[in-house]
C-alpha positions as CSV (number, residue, x, y, z in Angstrom):
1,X,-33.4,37.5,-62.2
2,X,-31.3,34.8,-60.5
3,X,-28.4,37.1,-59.7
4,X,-31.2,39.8,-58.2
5,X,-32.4,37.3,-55.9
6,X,-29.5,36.0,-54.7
7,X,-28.0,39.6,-54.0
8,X,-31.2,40.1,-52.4
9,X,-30.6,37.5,-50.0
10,X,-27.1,38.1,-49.3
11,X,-28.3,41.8,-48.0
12,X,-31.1,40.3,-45.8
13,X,-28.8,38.1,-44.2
14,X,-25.9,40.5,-43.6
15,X,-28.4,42.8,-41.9
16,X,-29.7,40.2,-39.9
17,X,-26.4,38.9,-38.6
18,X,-25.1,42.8,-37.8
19,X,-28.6,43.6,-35.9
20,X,-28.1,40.2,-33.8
21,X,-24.4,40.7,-33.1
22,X,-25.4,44.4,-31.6
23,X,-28.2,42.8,-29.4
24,X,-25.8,40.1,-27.9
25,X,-23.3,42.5,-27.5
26,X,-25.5,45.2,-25.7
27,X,-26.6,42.4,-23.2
28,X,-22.9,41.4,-23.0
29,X,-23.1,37.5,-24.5
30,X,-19.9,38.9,-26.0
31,X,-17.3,39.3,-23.2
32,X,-13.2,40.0,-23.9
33,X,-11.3,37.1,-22.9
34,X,-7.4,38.6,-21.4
35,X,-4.3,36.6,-20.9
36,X,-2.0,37.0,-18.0
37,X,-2.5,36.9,-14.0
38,X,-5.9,38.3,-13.4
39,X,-6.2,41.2,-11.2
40,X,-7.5,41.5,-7.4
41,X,-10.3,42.8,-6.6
42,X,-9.7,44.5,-3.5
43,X,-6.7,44.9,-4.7
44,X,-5.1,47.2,-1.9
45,X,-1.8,49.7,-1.3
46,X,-0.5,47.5,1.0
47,X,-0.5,44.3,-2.1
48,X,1.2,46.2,-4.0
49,X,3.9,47.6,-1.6
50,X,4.9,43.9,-0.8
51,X,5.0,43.2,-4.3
52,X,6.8,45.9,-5.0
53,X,9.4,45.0,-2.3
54,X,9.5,41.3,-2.4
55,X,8.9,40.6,-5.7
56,X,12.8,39.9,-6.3
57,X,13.9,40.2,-2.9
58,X,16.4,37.3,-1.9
59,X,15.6,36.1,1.9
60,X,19.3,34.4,1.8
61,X,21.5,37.7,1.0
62,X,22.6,40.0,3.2
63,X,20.9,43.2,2.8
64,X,24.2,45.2,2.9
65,X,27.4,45.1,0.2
66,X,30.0,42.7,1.2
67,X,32.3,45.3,2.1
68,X,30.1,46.9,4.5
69,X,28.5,46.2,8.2
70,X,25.4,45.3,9.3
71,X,24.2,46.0,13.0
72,X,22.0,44.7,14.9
73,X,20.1,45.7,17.8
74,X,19.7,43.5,20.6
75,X,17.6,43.4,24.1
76,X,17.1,40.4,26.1
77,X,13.6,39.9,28.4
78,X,13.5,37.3,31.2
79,X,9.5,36.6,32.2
80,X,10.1,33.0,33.7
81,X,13.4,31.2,35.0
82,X,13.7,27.1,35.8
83,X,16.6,25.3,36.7
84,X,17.3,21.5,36.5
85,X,20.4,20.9,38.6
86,X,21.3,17.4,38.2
87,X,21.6,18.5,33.8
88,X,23.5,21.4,34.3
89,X,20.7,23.3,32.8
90,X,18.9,26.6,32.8
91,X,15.5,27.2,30.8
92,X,14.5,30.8,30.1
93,X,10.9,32.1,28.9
94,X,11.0,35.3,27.3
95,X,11.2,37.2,24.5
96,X,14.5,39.2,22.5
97,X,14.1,42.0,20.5
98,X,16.6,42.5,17.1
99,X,16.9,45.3,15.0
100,X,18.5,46.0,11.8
101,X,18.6,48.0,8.4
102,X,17.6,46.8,4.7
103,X,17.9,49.0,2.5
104,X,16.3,47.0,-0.1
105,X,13.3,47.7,1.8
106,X,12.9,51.1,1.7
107,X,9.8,52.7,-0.4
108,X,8.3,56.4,-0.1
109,X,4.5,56.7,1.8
110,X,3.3,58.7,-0.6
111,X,3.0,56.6,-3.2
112,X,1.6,53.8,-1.3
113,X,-1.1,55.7,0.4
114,X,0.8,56.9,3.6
115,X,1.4,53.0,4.8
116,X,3.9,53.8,7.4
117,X,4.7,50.0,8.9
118,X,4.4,46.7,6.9
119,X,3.7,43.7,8.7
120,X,5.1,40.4,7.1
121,X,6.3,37.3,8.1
122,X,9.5,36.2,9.4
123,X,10.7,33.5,6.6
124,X,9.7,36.4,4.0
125,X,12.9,38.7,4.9
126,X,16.7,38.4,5.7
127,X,17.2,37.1,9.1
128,X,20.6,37.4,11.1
129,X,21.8,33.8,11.9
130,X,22.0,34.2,15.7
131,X,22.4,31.3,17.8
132,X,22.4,30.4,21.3
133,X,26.2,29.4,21.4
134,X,26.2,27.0,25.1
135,X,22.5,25.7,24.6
136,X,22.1,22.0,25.0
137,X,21.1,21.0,21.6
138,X,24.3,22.1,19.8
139,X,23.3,25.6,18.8
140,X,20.1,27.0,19.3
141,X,18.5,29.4,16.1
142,X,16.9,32.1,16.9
143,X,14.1,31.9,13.9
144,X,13.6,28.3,15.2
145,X,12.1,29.4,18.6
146,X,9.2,31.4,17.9
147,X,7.5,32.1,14.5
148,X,6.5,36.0,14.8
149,X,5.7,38.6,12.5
150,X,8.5,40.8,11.3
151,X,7.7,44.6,11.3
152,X,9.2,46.9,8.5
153,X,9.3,50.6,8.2
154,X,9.8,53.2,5.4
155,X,13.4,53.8,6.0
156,X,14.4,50.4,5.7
157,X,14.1,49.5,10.1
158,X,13.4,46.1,10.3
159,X,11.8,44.7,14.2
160,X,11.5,41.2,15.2
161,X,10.7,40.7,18.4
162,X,10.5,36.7,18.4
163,X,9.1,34.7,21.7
164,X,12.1,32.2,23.3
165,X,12.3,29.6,25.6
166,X,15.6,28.6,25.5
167,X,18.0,26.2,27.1
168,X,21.3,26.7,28.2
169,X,24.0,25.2,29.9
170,X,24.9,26.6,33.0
171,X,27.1,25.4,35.9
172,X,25.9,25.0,39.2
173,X,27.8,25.1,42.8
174,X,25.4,24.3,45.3
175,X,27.7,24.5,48.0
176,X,26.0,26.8,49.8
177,X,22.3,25.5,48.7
178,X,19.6,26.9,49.9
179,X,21.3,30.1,50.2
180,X,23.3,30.2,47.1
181,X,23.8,32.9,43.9
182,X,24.5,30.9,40.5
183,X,25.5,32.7,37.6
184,X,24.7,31.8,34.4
185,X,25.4,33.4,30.7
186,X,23.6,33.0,27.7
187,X,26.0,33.0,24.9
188,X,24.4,34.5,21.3
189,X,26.7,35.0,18.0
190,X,26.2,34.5,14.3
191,X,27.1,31.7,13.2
192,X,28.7,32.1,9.8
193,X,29.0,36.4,10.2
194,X,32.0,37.3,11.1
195,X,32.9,41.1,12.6
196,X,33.4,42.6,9.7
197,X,29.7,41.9,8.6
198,X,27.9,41.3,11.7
199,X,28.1,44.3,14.9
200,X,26.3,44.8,18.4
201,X,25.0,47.7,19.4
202,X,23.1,48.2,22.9
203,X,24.1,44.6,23.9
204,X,23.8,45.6,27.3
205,X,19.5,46.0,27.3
206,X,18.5,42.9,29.3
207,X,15.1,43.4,31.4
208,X,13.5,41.0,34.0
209,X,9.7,41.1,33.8
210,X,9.1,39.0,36.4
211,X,11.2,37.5,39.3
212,X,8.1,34.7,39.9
213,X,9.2,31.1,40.7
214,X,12.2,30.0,43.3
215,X,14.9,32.6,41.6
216,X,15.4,36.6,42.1
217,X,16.6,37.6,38.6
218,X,19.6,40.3,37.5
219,X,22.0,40.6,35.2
220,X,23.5,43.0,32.5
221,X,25.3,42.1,28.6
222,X,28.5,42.4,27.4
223,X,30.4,42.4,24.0
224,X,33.0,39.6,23.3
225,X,35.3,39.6,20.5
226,X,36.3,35.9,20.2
227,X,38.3,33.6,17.8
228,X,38.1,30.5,17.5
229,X,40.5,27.2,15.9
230,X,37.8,26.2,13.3
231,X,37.9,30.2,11.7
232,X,40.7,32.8,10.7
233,X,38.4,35.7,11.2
234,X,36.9,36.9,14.6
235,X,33.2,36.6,15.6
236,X,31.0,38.9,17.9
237,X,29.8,37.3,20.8
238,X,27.1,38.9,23.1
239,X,26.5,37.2,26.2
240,X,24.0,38.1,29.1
241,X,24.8,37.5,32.1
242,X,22.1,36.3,34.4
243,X,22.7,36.7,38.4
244,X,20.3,34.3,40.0
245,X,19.3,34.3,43.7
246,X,17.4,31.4,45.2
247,X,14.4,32.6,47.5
248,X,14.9,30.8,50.9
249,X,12.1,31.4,51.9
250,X,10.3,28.1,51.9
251,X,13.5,26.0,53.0
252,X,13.7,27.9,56.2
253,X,10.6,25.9,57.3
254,X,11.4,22.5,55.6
255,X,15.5,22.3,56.3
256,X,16.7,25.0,58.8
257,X,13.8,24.5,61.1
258,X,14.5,20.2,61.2
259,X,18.5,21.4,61.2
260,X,18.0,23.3,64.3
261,X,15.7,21.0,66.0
262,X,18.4,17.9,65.4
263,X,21.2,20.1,67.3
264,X,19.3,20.9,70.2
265,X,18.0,17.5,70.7
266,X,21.5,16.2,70.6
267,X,22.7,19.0,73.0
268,X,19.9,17.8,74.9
269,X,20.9,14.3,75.8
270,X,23.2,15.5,77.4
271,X,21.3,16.5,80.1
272,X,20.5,13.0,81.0
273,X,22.0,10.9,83.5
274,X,25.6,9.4,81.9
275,X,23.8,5.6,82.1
276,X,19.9,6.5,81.3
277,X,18.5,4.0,79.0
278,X,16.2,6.8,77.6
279,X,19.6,7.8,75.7
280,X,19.6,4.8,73.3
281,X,15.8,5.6,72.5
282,X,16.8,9.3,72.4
283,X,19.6,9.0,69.8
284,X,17.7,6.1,67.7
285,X,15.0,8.7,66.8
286,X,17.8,11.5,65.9
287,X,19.5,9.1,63.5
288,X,15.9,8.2,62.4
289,X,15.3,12.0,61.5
290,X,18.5,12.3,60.2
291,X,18.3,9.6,57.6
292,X,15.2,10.9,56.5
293,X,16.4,14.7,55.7
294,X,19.4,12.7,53.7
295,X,17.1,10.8,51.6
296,X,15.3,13.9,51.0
297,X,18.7,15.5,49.8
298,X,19.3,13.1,47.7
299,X,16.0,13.7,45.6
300,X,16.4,17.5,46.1
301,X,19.6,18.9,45.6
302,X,22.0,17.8,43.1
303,X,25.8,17.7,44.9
304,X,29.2,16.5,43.0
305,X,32.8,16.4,43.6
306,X,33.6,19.5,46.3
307,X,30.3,21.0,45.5
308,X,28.7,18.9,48.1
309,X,26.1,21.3,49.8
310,X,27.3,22.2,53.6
311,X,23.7,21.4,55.0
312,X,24.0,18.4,53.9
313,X,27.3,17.8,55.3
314,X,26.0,19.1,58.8
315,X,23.2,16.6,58.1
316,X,25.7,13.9,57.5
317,X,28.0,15.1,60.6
318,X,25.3,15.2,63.3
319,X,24.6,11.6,62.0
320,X,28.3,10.5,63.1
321,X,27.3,12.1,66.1
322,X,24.0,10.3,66.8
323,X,25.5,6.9,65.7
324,X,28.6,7.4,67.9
325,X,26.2,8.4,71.4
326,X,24.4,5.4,70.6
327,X,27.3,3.0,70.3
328,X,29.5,5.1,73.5
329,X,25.8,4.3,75.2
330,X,25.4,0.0,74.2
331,X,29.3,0.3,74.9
332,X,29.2,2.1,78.4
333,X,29.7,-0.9,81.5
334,X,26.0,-0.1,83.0
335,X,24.3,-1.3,79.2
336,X,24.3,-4.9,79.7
337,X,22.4,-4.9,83.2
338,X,19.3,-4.0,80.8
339,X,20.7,-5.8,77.0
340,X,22.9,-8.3,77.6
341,X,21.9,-10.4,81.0
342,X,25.8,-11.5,81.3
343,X,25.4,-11.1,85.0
344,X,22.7,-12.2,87.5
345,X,24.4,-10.2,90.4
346,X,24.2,-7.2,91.7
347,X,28.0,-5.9,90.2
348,X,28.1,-4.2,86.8
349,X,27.5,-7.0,84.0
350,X,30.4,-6.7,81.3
351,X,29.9,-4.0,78.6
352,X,29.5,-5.0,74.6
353,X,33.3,-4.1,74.4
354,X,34.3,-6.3,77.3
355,X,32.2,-9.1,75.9
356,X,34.0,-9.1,73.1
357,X,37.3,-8.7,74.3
358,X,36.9,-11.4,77.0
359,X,35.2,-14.1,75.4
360,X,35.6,-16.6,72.2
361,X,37.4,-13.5,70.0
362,X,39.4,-12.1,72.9
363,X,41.2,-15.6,73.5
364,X,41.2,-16.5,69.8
365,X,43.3,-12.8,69.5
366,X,46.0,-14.0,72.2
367,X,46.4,-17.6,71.5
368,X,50.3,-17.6,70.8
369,X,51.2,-15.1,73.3
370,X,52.2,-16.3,77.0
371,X,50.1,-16.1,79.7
372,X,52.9,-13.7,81.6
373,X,52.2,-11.3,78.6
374,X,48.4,-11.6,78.4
């Protein structure tokens, strides 16, 4: 009788723990637990295509075999130009566009859904080590300048078009300032890619976008093959060669214009009467006006060595000029009627010159010499 109950219970309680675990499990209490990474939701062609291609891609290897050449694409555009003359330095605003083949990323469309361009950015894929070989800081990278999105396409095309303002070095002769032409080159190689890893191809694409500020803007590239001590192997060099014009417009009005004036008004003095006391004022307000425009140079224009601008030397000449028709004038025998009172009649009073030859430093200069000679 025992036994029968107990089996009894045993079968209620079997049945009772079967028709529970099927409730729970149709109102999902039980739910399967998985291991690993769990998946995305919106999980899209486009996450798996850069996992696909990135997955084990290597940012520091050089998409090509060591035996063979990568090249590189290049095209330079100017949008904004300044120049600091007393550094020796041009700034560029811009952009430059680089392209190049990887072959590691390469995929068919089809299987991703017809993606035909994958946008991704530029720290996640191989980048050229391009640097800006005269810039002031020692080198200038290229990835360092602007941090841009890096377009990649089916057949392995890589685009990076990265912004740029860069800084070069660039050597100025101003001797013909306001009217003068610099020219000055923006030097680009790899830094550690030799020419047997690294090539150039359409080196020569440089555009201007705009020629706004004080500079009209040309130029053209070209493909240098260089060696240098450090290095047994050569190195590509591209370098663009920027022609830049200075717009004279607005120094016609603040330096020719005063230039001009100054000459005429020295040519004008002439005119007056050999002993006119209106000369001294005359000539005192040119070498005013003078100094003036030299002060101004000196904050403008930037001038060393023989480089010294040839306005400002005409500046600095009519000066002489001034200075000497003022001195020829205080010197001239009529000037001390009017300056010096040496004389209270009517005969011409002794001129500075004769002052000084004639009085305390005149006899001090021939004491020792005989009166016969004097």
């Amino acid at each position: 009788m025992t036994n029968y109950l107990g089996l009894t219970i045993c079968i209620v309680l079997f049945n009772t723990f079967c028709f529970v675990a099927v409730v729970a499990n149709s109102v999902g209490i039980f739910k399967t637990i998985t291991t690993g990474p769990k998946p995305i939701w919106n999980d899209t062609h486009l996450d798996k295509l850069k996992k696909d291609l990135l997955l084990n891609y290597d940012r520091f290897v050089r998409p090509e075999n060591h035996n063979n050449v990568t090249e590189i694409k290049i095209s330079l555009t100017v949008i904004r130009l300044e120049t600091d003359e007393a550094r020796s330095v041009v700034i560029v605003d811009g952009w430059i566009a680089l392209e190049w083949s990887d072959s590691k990323l390469k995929w068919n469309e089809e299987d991703y859904g017809g993606l035909s361009v994958v946008k991704t950015a530029d720290h996640e894929v191989w980048q050229p080590d391009i640097y800006l070989y005269n810039s002031v800081s020692d080198g200038e990278q290229l990835s360092r300048v602007g941090s841009k999105n890096v377009l990649v396409y089916p057949n392995g095309q890589v685009l990076w078009v990265p912004s740029i303002k860069l800084t070069a070095i660039c050597d100025f002769n101003l001797r013909h300032w306001p009217f003068d032409k610099q020219h000055c080159p923006l030097k680009f190689t790899s830094w550690t890619l030799n020419s047997e890893q690294l090539k150039y191809k359409n080196y020569s694409d440089l555009t201007v976008e705009s020629s706004s500020g004080a500079w009209y803007i040309e130029g053209n590239g070209e493909l240098i093959n260089a060696k240098y001590p450090c290095c047994p192997d050569s190195y590509d060099k591209i370098v663009f060669h920027l022609n830049i014009t200075r717009k004279m417009t607005p120094y016609c009005a603040i330096v020719v214009a005063p230039a001009i004036v100054c000459t005429f008004l020295i040519l004008a003095q002439f005119a007056l009467p050999p002993y006119a006391e209106e000369k001294i004022i005359f000539n005192g307000f040119i070498v005013l006006l003078l100094n003036f425009f030299l002060f101004y140079f000196n904050r403008q224009v930037y001038a060393s060595g023989a480089q010294t601008p040839l306005i400002v030397l005409f500046y600095s000449c009519s000066l002489y000029l001034a200075v000497g028709l003022v001195t020829r004038r205080m010197s001239s025998p009529s000037c001390g009627e009017h300056v010096f009172g040496l004389n209270d009649r009517g005969a011409h009073r002794p001129c500075l010159s004769e002052a000084l030859l004639v009085g305390y430093y005149g006899l001090r200069s021939l004491q020792g010499v005989p009166f016969s000679e004097r």
